[in-house]
C-alpha positions in Angstrom: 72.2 178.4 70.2 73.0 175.9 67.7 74.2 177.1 64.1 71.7 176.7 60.8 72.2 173.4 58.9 71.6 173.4 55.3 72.2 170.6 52.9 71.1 168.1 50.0 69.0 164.3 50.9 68.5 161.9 48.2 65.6 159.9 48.9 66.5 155.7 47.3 64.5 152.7 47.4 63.2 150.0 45.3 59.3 150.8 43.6 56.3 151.0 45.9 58.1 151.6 49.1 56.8 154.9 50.0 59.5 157.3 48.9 56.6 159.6 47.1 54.3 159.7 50.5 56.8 160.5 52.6 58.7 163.3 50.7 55.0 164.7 50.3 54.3 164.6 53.9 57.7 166.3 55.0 57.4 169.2 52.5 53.9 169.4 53.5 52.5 169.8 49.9 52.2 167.0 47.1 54.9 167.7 44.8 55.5 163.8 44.0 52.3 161.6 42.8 51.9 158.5 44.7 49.4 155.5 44.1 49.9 151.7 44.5 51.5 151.1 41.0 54.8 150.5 41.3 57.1 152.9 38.9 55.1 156.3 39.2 57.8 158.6 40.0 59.9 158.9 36.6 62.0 161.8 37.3 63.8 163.3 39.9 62.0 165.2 42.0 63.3 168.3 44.3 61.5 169.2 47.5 62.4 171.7 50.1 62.0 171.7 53.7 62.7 175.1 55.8 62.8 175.0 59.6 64.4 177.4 61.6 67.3 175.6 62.5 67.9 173.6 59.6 67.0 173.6 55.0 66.5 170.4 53.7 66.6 169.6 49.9 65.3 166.5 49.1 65.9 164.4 45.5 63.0 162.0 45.4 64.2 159.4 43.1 62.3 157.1 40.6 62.4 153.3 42.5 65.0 151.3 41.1 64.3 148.8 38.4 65.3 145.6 37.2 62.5 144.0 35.2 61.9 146.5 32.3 65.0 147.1 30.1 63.9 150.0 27.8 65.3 153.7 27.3 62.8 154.9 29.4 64.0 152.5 32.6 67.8 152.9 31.9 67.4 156.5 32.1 65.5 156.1 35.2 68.1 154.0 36.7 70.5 156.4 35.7 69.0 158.9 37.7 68.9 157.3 40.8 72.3 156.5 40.8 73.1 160.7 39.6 70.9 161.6 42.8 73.1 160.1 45.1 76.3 161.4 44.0 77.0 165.5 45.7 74.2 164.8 48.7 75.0 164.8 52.1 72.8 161.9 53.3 71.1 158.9 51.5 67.9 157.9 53.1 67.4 154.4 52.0 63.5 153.4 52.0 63.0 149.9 52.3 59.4 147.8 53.8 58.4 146.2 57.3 59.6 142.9 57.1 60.3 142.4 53.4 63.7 142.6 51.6 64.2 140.8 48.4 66.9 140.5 45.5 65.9 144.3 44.5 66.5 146.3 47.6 69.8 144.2 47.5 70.7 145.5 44.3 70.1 148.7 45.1 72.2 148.8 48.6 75.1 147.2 46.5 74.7 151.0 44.7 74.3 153.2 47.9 77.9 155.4 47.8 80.5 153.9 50.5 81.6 157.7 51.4 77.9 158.8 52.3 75.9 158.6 55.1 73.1 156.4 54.7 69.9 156.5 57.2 68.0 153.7 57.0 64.2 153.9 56.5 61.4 150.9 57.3 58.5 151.7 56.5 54.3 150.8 56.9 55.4 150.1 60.1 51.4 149.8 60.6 51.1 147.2 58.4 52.9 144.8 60.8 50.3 142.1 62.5 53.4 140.8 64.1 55.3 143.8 66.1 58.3 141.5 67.9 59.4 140.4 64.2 60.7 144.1 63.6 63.8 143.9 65.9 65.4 141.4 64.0 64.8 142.5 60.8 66.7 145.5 61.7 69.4 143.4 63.3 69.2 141.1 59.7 69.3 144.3 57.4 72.0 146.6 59.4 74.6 143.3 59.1 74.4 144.7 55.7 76.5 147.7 55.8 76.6 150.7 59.0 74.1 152.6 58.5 74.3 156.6 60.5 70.6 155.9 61.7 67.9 153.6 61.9 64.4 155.3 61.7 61.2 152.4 61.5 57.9 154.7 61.1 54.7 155.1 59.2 54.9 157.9 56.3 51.1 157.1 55.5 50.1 157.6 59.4 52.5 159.9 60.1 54.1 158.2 62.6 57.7 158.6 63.7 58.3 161.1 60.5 60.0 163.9 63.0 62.4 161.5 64.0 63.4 160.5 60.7 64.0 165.0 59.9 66.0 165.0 63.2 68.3 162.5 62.5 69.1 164.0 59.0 69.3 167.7 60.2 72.1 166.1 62.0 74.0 165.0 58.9 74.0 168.5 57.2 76.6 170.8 57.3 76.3 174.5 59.1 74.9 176.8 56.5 72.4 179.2 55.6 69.1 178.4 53.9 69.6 178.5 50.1 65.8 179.0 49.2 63.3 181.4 50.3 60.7 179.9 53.5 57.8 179.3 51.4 59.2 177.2 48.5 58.7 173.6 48.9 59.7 172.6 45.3 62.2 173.4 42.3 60.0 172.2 39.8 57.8 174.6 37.2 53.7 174.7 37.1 54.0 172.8 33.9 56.1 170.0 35.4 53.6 169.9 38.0 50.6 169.8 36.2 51.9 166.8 33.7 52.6 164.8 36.7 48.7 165.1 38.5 47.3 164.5 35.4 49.8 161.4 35.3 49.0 160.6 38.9 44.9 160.4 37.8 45.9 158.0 34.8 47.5 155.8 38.0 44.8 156.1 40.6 41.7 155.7 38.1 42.9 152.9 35.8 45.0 151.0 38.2 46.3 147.2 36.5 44.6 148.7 33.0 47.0 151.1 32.7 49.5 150.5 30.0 53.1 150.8 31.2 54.3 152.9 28.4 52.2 155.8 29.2 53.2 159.3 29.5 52.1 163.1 29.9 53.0 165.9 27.5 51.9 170.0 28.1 51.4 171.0 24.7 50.7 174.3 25.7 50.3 176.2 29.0 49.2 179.8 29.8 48.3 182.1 32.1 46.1 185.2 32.5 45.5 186.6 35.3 44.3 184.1 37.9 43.3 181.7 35.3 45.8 179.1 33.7 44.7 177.0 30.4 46.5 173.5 30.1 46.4 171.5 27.2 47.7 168.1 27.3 48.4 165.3 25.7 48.8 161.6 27.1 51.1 159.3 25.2 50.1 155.4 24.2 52.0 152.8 22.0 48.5 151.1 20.6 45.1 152.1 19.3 43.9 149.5 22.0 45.9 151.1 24.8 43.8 154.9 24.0 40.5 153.1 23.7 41.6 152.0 27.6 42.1 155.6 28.4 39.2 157.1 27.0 36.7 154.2 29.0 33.1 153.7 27.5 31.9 157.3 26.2 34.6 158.9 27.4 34.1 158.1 31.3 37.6 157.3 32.5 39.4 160.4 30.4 36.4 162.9 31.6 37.1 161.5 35.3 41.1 161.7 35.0 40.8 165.6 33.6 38.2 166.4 36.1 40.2 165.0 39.3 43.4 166.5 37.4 41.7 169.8 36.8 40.7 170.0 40.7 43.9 169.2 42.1 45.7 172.0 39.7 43.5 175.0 41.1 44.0 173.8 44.7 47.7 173.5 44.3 48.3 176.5 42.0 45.5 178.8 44.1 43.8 179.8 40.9 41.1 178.6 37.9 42.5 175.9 36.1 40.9 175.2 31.8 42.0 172.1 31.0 41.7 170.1 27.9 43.2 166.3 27.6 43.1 164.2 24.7 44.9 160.9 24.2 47.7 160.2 21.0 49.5 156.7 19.8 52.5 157.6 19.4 54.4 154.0 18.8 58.0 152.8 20.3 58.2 156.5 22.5 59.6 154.9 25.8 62.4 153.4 23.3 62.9 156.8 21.8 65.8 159.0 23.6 64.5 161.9 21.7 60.8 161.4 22.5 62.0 160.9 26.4 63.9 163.5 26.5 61.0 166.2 24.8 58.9 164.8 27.4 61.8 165.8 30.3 62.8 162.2 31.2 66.7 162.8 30.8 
C-alpha cells in the first residue's frame, strides 16, 4: 500500500482562464466565484481536497495583470507571486490554442525550483482538434514542465487526471485538515465574495471595475445568520448602475446572493445590501486592506 501524500498547489494563470471553475470543481463546493469577467478572483483563495491516499491544498490565485496599475492590482500581483513561493507544485492554467504576451509574462515568474504542471484548458471549445498537439509541442519549448494535463474544467473532462498527476508531486504525509473541510476561509469571507460574484454575473460589461464588497456586520442565532453589507463604488453614476431602475438589479443581486448563502451555509440567510461611493478606495492601501485585499 502506498503511503499518504499531503502537500500545498498553487493554482497561476493569466485572467479568465478557468482557474476559479476548476478549483470549484475539484473541492467539490464553490468556494471561488467565477463568471466571464476577467479579474473576479481578488484574493487568495484556499481550498482543500481529501482523498484517501492523498490532501491537497490548493491557493487559487487572482489572474495576473498587466493593464491596470493601481493599489488594488499591485497587491493582487503581489499575491500571485507570494502563492507560489513554499508550494510543492505550480499548476499553470493557460487556454486551447491561445497564448499571448500575458501568459508569457507570467511563465517568466513561475519559480525555476518548483514543479510546474501544465494546464490547457476549454479543451471543448476547440473546432479544430489536430491543432492541439502542436500547441503543446510550441508551449512546452518554453520551459520542462513535470506534466502536461489538456482537459475541460467546465465539462469535467480529464479533471482526475490533472489530481493524479499532482498527488504525485506531494510529499508522504498525513492529512493536515479534517475530511470534510474544503476551505480555510470564514462565512464572512464567503458571503462578501457571492454577493461579489452576483454584482459580476448580473451586470456583466456595466459593472464598474473598482467595485468591492464589505460585511458590515454579520451574526448568527441559531440557524439563522443576518448579513449586512455594503458594496463599494468610486461615482454617484457608478451606484445608480448598481441599483438598476427601481431597484431591479440590487434586489436581483441580494436575492441570488441571499439563495446561494443558505445553500452553502445549510441555514436561513437575512440579508440587507445597500450601495456607498466611497471615492479613490482601490488607490487606498488602508481601504484595501479593511476590505482584506492585503
Amino acid at each position: 500500500m502506498s503511503a499518504h501524500r499531503t502537500g500545498s498547489v498553487a493554482i497561476v494563470g493569466r485572467p479568465n482562464v478557468g482557474k476559479s471553475t476548476l478549483l470549484n470543481l475539484m473541492v467539490g463546493q464553490k468556494i471561488s466565484i467565477t463568471s466571464k469577467k476577467p479579474q473576479t478572483t481578488r484574493n487568495r483563495i484556499t481550498g482543500i481536497l481529501t482523498r484517501p491516499d492523498a490532501q491537497i491544498v490548493f491557493v487559487d490565485t487572482p489572474g495576473f495583470q498587466t493593464q491596470h496599475r493601481n493599489a488594488l492590482n499591485r497587491i493582487m500581483n503581489r499575491s500571485v507571486g507570494q502563492a507560489m513561493h513554499g508550494v510543492d507544485a505550480v499548476v499553470w492554467v493557460i487556454e486551447a490554442l491561445r497564448f499571448g504576451d500575458r501568459d508569457a509574462a507570467l511563465l517568466e515568474l513561475l519559480p525555476k525550483d518548483v514543479p510546474v504542471i501544465l494546464v490547457i484548458n476549454k479543451i471543448d471549445r476547440l473546432k479544430e482538434k489536430n491543432a492541439l498537439l502542436p500547441f503543446i509541442q510550441q508551449v512546452s519549448e518554453r520551459r520542462e514542465f513535470a506534466a502536461v494535463v489538456p482537459l475541460s474544467a467546465e465539462r469535467d473532462k480529464h479533471v482526475d487526471a490533472l489530481v493524479q498527476e499532482m498527488v504525485l508531486l506531494l510529499p508522504e504525509g498525513p492529512a493536515v485538515y479534517q475530511e470534510d473541510e474544503v476551505t480555510t476561509h470564514s462565512e464572512r469571507f464567503l458571503a462578501a465574495e457571492l454577493v461579489r460574484e452576483k454584482l459580476f454575473r448580473l451586470l456583466g460589461d456595466e459593472l464598474p471595475y473598482s467595485v468591492a464588497v464589505e460585511i458590515e456586520k454579520f451574526e448568527v442565532a441559531e440557524n439563522l445568520r443576518r448579513i449586512y453589507v455594503g458594496i463599494l463604488v468610486d461615482k454617484s453614476t457608478q451606484k445608480a448602475i448598481i441599483i438598476g431602475k427601481g431597484g431591479e438589479k440590487l434586489k436581483a443581486v441580494s436575492t441570488q446572493a441571499r439563495h446561494d448563502m443558505e445553500h452553502m451555509f445549510g441555514g436561513k440567510v437575512f440579508l440587507e445590501v445597500w450601495v456607498r461611493v466611497r471615492s479613490g478606495w482601490a488607490d487606498d492601501a488602508a481601504a484595501l486592506k479593511n476590505l482584506g485585499i492585503d
